[in-house]
C-alpha positions in Angstrom: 13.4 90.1 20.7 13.0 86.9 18.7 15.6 86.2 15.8 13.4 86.2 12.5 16.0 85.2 9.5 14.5 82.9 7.8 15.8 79.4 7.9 17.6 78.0 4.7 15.6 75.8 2.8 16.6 72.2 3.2 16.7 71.5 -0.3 19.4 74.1 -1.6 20.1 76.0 1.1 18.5 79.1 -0.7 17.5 81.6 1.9 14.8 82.9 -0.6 12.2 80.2 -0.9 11.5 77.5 1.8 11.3 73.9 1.0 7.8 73.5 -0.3 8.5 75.8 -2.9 11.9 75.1 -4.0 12.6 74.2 -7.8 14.9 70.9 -6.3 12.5 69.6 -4.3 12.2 66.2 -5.8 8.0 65.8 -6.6 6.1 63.0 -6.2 5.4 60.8 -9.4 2.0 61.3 -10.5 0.6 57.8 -11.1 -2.4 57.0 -13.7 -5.8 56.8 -11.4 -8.1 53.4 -12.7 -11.1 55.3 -14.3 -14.1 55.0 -12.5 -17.0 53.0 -13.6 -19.6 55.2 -13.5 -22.0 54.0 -15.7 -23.6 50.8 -13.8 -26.0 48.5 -14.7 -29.1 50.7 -15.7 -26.8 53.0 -17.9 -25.0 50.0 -19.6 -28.6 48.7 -20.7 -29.3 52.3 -21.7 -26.2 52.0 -23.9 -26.6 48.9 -25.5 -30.1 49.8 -26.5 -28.8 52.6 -28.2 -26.2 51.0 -30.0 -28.2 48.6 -31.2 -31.2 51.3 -32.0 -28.1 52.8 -33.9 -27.1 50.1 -36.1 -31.1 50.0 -37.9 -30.8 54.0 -38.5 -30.6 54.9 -41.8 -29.1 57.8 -43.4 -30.5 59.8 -46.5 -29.2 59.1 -50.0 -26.7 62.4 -49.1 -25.0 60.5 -45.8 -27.3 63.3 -43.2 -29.8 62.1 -40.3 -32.5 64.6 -39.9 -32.5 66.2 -36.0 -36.5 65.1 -34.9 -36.8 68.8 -33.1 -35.4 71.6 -35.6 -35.0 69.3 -38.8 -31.8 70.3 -39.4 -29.1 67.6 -41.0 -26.8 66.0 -39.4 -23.8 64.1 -41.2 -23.6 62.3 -36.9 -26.2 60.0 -35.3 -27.1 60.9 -31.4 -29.8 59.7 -29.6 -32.4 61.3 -28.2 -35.1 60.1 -25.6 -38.5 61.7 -26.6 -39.7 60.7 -23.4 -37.7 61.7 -20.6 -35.4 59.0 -19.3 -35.9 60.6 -15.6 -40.4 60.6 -16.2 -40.3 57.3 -18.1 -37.6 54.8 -17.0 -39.8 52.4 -18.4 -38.8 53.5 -21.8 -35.2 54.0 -20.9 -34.2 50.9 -23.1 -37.2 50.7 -25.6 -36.0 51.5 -29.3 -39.1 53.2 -30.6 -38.4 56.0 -27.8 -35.1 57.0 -29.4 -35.1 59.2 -31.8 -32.1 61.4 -34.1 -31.2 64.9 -32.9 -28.5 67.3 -33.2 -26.0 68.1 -30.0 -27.9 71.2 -30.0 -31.3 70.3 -29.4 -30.1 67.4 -27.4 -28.4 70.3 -25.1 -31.2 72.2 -24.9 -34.2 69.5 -24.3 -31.8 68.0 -21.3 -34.5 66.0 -19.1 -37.9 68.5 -20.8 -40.5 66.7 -22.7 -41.0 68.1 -26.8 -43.7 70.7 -25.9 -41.8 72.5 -22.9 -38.9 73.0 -24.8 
């Protein structure tokens, strides 16, 4: 019959654990990843349309933006593509297609035109 004691772990010699889970084990240094860029060119347009659509926003005498879909206020300014982004890339950068809306409308419209939400 085969001998099956287990073999001492190579770390500590701890007959309990093997090396891959003893607490000695030196672990290898976990290094900061370079981010991705995972915007690219299309989506940078997108974003500098928006800032600048930002910057002519106006907010009521009270500091709110109104959300275009429930009319809610806001005291935050998100952008919102009335026409879908994915239907009309054409209007993907055009500033008259952007319009104010709370995080939860802009949740909840997603890639949907007005009336099938």
């Amino acid at each position: 019959m085969p001998d099956l004691k287990a073999k001492p772990c190579k770390e500590c010699g701890s007959e309990w654990h093997s090396r891959f889970h003893c607490p000695y084990r030196p672990r290898p240094r976990l290094t900061a990843h370079k981010p991705m860029n995972k915007i690219g060119r299309v989506g940078k347009e997108t974003a500098k349309a928006v800032a600048k659509w930002k910057k002519t926003q106006q907010a009521d005498h009270q500091g709110y933006y109104e959300c275009y879909i429930c009319h809610r206020k806001i005291d935050y300014l998100m952008a919102e593509h009335v026409k879908s982004k994915v239907r009309r890339p054409d209007l993907r950068t055009d500033p008259n297609n952007f319009k104010p809306t709370c995080a939860e409308c802009n949740a909840r419209k997603m890639s949907k035109d007005l009336d099938e939400i």
